[in-house]
C-alpha positions as CSV (number, residue, x, y, z in Angstrom):
1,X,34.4,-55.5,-31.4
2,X,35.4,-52.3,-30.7
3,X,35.2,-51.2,-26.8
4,X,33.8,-47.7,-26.3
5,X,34.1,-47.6,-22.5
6,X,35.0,-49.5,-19.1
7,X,33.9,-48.3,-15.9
8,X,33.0,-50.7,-12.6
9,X,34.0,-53.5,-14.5
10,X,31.3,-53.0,-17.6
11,X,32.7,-53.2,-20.6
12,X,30.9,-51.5,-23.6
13,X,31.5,-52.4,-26.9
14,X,29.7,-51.9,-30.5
15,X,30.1,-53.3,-33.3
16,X,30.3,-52.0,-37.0
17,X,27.7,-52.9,-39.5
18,X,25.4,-54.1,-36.3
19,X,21.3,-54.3,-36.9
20,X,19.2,-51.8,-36.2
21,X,17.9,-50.5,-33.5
22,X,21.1,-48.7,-32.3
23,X,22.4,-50.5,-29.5
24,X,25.8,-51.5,-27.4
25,X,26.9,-54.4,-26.0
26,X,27.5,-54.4,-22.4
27,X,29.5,-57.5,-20.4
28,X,30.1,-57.6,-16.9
29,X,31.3,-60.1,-14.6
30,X,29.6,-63.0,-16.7
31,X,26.4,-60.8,-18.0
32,X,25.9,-59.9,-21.6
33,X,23.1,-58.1,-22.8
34,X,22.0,-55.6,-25.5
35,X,21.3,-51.7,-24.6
36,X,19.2,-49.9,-26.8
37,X,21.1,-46.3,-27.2
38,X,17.8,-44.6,-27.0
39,X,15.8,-45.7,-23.8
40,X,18.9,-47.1,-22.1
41,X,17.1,-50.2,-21.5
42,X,18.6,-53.5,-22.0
43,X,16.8,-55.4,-24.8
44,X,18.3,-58.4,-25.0
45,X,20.2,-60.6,-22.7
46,X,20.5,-59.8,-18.8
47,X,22.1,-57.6,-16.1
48,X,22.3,-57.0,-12.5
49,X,19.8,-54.3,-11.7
50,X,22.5,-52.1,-10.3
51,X,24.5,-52.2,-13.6
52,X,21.7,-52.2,-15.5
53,X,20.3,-48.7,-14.2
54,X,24.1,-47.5,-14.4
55,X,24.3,-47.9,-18.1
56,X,20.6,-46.3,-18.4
57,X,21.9,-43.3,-16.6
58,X,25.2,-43.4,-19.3
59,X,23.2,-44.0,-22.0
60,X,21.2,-41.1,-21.7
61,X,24.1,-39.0,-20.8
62,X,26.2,-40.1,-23.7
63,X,23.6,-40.3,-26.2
64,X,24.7,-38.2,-28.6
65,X,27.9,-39.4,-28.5
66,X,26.9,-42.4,-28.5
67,X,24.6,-42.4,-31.6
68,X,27.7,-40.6,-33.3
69,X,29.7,-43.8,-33.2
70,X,26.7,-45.7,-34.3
71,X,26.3,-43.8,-37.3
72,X,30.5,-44.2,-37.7
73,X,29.9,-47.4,-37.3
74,X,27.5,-48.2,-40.2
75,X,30.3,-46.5,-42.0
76,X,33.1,-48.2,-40.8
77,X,35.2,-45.6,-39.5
78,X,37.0,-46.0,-36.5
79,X,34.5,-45.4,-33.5
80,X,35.3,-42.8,-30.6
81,X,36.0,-43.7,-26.9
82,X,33.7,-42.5,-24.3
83,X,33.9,-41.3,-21.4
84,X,33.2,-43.8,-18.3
85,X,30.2,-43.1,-15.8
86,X,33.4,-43.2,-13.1
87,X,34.5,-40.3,-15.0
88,X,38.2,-42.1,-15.8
């Protein structure tokens, strides 16, 4: 599965062909859970609340870069790297 980002130790990844809604998949130390792109609210799975408002906030600041690569994605073209919310 293709990683799209790391930052604070949260790895983001998303995978081609995935279901709908458009979603990541976030890991961090042990957590997994599902992001939907457009609330940045995790939908499945669980994360600390911490993390879990971090990736909100990156959500909505990457959306559109974000729903790009989904859309790639369904596709199968190579998906685009993002931009961490630790701005590396």
């Amino acid at each position: 599965m293709p990683v799209l980002s790391i930052f604070f130790g949260i790895i983001v990844r998303m995978w081609h062909d995935d279901h709908p809604p458009p979603h990541i998949h976030v890991e961090y130390q042990g957590f997994e859970a599902l992001v939907d792109i457009q609330t940045g609210s995790v939908s499945k799975g669980k994360l600390p609340r911490k993390v879990a408002a971090i990736v909100g906030d990156w959500c909505h600041d990457h959306r559109q870069e974000l729903l790009d690569n989904w859309d790639r994605a369904q596709r199968f073209e190579p998906l685009e790297q993002i931009q961490g919310a630790d701005r590396d």
